[in-house]
C-alpha positions in Angstrom: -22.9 53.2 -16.4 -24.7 54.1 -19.6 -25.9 50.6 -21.4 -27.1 49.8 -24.9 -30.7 48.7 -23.9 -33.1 49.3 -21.2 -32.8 48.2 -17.8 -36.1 45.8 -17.0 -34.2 44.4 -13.8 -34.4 45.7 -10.6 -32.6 44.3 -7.5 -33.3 45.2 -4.1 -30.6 44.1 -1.3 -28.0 44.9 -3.4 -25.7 46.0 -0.7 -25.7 42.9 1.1 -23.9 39.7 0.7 -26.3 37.9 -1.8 -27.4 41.3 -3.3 -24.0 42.5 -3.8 -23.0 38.7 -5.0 -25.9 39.6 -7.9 -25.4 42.4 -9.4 -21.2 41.2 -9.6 -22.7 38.6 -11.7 -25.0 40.1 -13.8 -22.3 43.1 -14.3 -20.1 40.0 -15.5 -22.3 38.6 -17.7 -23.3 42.6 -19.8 -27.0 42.3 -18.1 -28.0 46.2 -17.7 -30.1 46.4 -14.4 -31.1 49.1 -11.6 -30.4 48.5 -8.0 -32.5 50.2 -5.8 -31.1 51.3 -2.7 -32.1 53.7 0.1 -29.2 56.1 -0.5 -27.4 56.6 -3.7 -24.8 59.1 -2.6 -23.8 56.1 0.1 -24.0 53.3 -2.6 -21.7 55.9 -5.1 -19.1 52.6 -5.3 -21.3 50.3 -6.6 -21.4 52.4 -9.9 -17.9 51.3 -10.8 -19.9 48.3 -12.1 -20.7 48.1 -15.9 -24.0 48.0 -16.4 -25.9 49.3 -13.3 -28.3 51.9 -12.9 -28.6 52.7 -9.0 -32.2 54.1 -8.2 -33.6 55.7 -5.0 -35.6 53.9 -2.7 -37.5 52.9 0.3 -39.4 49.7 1.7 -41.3 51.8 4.0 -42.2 55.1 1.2 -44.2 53.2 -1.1 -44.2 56.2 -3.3 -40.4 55.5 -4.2 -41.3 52.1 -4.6 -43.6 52.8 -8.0 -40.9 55.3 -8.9 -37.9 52.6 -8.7 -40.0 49.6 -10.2 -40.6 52.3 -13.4 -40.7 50.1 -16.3 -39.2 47.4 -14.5 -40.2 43.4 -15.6 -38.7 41.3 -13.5 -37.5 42.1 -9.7 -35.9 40.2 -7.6 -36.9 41.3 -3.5 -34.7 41.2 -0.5 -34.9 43.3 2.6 -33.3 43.1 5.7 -34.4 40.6 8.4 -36.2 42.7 10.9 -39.4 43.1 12.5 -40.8 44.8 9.7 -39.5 42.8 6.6 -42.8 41.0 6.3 -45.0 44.3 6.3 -41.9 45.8 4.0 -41.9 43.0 1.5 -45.6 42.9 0.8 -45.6 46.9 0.1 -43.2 46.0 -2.3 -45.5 43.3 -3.7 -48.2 45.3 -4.1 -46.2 48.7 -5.6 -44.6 45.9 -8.5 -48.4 45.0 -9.2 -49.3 48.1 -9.8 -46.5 49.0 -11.8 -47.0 46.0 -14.0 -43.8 44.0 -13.3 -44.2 40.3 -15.0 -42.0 38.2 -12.4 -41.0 38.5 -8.8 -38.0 36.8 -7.8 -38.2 36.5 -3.7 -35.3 35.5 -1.3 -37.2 33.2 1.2 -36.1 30.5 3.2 -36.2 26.7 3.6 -38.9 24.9 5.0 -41.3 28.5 4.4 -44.6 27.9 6.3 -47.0 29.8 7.5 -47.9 27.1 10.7 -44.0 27.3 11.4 -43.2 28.0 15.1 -40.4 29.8 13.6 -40.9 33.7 12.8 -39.1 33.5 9.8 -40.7 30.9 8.2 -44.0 32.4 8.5 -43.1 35.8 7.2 -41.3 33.7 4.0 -44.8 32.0 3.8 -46.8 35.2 4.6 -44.7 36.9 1.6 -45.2 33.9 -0.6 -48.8 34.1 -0.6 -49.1 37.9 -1.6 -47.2 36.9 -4.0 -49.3 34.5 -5.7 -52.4 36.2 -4.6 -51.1 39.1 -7.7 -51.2 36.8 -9.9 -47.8 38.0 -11.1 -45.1 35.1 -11.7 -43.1 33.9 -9.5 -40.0 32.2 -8.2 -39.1 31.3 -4.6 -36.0 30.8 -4.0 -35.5 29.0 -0.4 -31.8 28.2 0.7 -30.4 26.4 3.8 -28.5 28.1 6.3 -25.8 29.9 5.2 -22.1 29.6 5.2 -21.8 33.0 5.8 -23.3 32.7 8.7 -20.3 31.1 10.2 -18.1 34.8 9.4 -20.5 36.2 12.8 -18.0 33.8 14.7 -14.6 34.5 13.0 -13.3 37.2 16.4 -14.1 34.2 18.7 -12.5 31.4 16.1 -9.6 33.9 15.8 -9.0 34.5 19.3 -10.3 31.7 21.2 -10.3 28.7 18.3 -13.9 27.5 19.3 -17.3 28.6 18.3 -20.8 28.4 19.5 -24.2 27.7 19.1 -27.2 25.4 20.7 -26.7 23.0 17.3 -26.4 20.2 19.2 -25.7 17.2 16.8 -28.3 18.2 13.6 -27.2 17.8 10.4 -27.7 21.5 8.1 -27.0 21.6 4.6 -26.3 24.6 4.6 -25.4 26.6 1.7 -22.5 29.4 0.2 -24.6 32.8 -0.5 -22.8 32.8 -4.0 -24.9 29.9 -5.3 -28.0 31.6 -3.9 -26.4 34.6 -6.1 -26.1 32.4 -9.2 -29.3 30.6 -9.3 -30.9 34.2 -8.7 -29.1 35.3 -11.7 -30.2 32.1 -14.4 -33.6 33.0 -13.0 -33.4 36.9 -13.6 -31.8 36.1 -17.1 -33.3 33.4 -18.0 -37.3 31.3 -18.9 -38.6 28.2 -17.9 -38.4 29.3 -13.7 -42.1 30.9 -13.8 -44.1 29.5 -11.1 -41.5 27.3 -9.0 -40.0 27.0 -5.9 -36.6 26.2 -5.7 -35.3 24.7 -2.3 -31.4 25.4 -2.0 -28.8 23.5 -0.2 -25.0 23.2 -0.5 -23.5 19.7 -1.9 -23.5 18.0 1.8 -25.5 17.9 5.5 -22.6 18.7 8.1 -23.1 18.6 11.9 -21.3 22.2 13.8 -18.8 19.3 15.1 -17.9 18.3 11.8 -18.0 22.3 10.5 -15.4 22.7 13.5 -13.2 19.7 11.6 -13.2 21.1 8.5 -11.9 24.5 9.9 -9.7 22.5 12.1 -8.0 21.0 8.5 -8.2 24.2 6.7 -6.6 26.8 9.1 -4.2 24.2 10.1 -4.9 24.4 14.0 -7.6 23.1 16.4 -10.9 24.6 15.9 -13.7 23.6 18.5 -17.3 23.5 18.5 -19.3 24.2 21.8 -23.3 23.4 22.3 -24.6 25.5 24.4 -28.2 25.9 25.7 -30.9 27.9 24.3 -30.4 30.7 26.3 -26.7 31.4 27.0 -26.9 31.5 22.8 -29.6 33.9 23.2 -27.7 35.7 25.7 -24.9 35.8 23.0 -26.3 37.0 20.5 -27.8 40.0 22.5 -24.5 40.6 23.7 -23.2 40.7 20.1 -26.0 43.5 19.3 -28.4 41.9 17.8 -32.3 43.2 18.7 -34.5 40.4 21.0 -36.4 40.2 18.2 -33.7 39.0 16.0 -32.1 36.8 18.7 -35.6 35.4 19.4 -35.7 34.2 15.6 -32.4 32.7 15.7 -32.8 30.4 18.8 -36.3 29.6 16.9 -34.2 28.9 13.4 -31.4 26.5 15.6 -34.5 25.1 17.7 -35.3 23.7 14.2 -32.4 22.8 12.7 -32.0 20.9 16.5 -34.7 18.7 14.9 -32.8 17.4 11.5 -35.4 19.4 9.8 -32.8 21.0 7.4 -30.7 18.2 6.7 -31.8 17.1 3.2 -29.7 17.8 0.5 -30.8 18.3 -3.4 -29.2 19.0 -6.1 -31.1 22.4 -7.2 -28.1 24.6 -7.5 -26.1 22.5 -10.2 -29.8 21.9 -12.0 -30.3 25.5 -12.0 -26.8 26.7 -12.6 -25.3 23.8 -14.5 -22.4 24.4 -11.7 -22.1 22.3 -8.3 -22.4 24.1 -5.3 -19.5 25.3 -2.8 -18.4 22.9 -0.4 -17.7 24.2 3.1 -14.3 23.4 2.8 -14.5 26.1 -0.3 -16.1 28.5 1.6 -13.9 28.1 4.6 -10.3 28.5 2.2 -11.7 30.9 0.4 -12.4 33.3 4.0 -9.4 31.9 5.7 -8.1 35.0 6.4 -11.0 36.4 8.2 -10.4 32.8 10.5 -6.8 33.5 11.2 
């Protein structure tokens, strides 16, 4: 655990998939940095990695906040999606101003507006704005859908070989968390990404019918897509334990991607990364066996 130089990273979320994604890299590539995380005698594993310093705290205890971003330059800010994320992220904002931090890094999402009828959006947008209203540099980082996403179906794709959502026939390019993970880490490591926003999307715009193809050709058996209305998804995802809060988001996020509004596709990852981006097909051989 114990590095030649100072640590002047800090990432929050690092127990999650992109978080933990992040700090795998940066470990990889000899980058000392801290990872902040609400308990370190439950994160104890993540100290395997070379290179990590784990730190103590909390989104909502701003007072761990300036102890954690301690001689910290450039953070990169993630928090759960919940209710309070919005509120959580912009005490965060403000703690790093005050501790001097030079660049914030923030995980926000495509299409980020604050006139969005979609929750999300707006608190992306609402975060955004603190930022630049610091005046401390910044890069957005604002990915698709992800792929991962699809892993909240694999039970139902196991057992029943057929998935749902109210998709209908929009086109998402949506986008493997570990090329959100590696364009976080060339702009944690790296100059020139002051300022920017940087909309993320994997290599192609697939339709759920056409997802349920490609899992169909990788796990060698029929796999079917079902659209379903707004509310038996809602419903669903209640059922599944998510908060109404949460589910509300959701049916707002597919009410959008119902409208082809996520269906560009760029090429920022490989620009960023020098590396193209997973294909679903990847991402589904690659987590085949959470499919079978």
């Amino acid at each position: 655990m114990s590095t030649q130089q100072p640590a002047t990273i800090l990432i929050t979320g690092a127990t999650g998939n992109i978080g933990k994604e992040l700090i795998a890299r940066l470990s990889a590539q000899g980058i000392p940095f801290k990872a902040m995380v609400r308990s370190i005698e439950k994160a104890k594993d993540l100290e395997k990695l070379p290179g990590i310093t784990l730190v103590q705290g909390n989104f909502d205890d701003p007072h761990s906040l300036n102890t954690a971003l301690h001689g910290i330059e450039k953070a990169f800010l993630l928090t759960n999606s919940s209710e309070q994320a919005e509120a959580q992220q912009i005490t965060f904002v403000q703690a790093a101003k005050g501790a001097g931090v030079r660049h914030i890094v923030k995980l926000s999402q495509w299409a980020a507006d604050e006139h969005s009828p979609v929750r999300f959006l707006r608190y992306h947008a609402a975060v955004e704005a603190a930022v630049k209203e610091t005046g401390i540099a910044y890069t957005f980082l604002r990915p698709n859908l992800f792929m991962q996403g699809l892993l909240g179906f694999r039970d139902v794709i196991r057992s029943g070989h057929k998935f749902f959502a109210s998709a209908g026939d929009a086109k998402i390019s949506l986008i493997d968390v570990r090329d959100i993970a590696a364009v976080a880490a060339v702009v944690l490591t790296g100059d020139g990404h002051e300022n920017k926003t940087y909309d993320l999307t994997g290599p192609a715009s697939l339709t759920h019918h056409q997802l349920a193809d490609v899992f169909s050709q990788v796990l060698g058996h029929q796999i079917t897509f079902v659209d379903v209305p707004a509310p038996a998804m809602k419903e669903a995802l209640l059922g599944a334990g998510f908060p109404e809060w949460q589910a509300d988001g959701l049916l707002e996020d597919y009410t959008h991607y119902r409208l082809n509004e996520a269906a560009e596709v760029l090429p920022t990852v490989a620009e960023v990364t020098g590396h193209p981006p997973h294909t679903f097909e990847q991402f589904v051989t690659d987590h085949a066996f959470l499919f079978r």
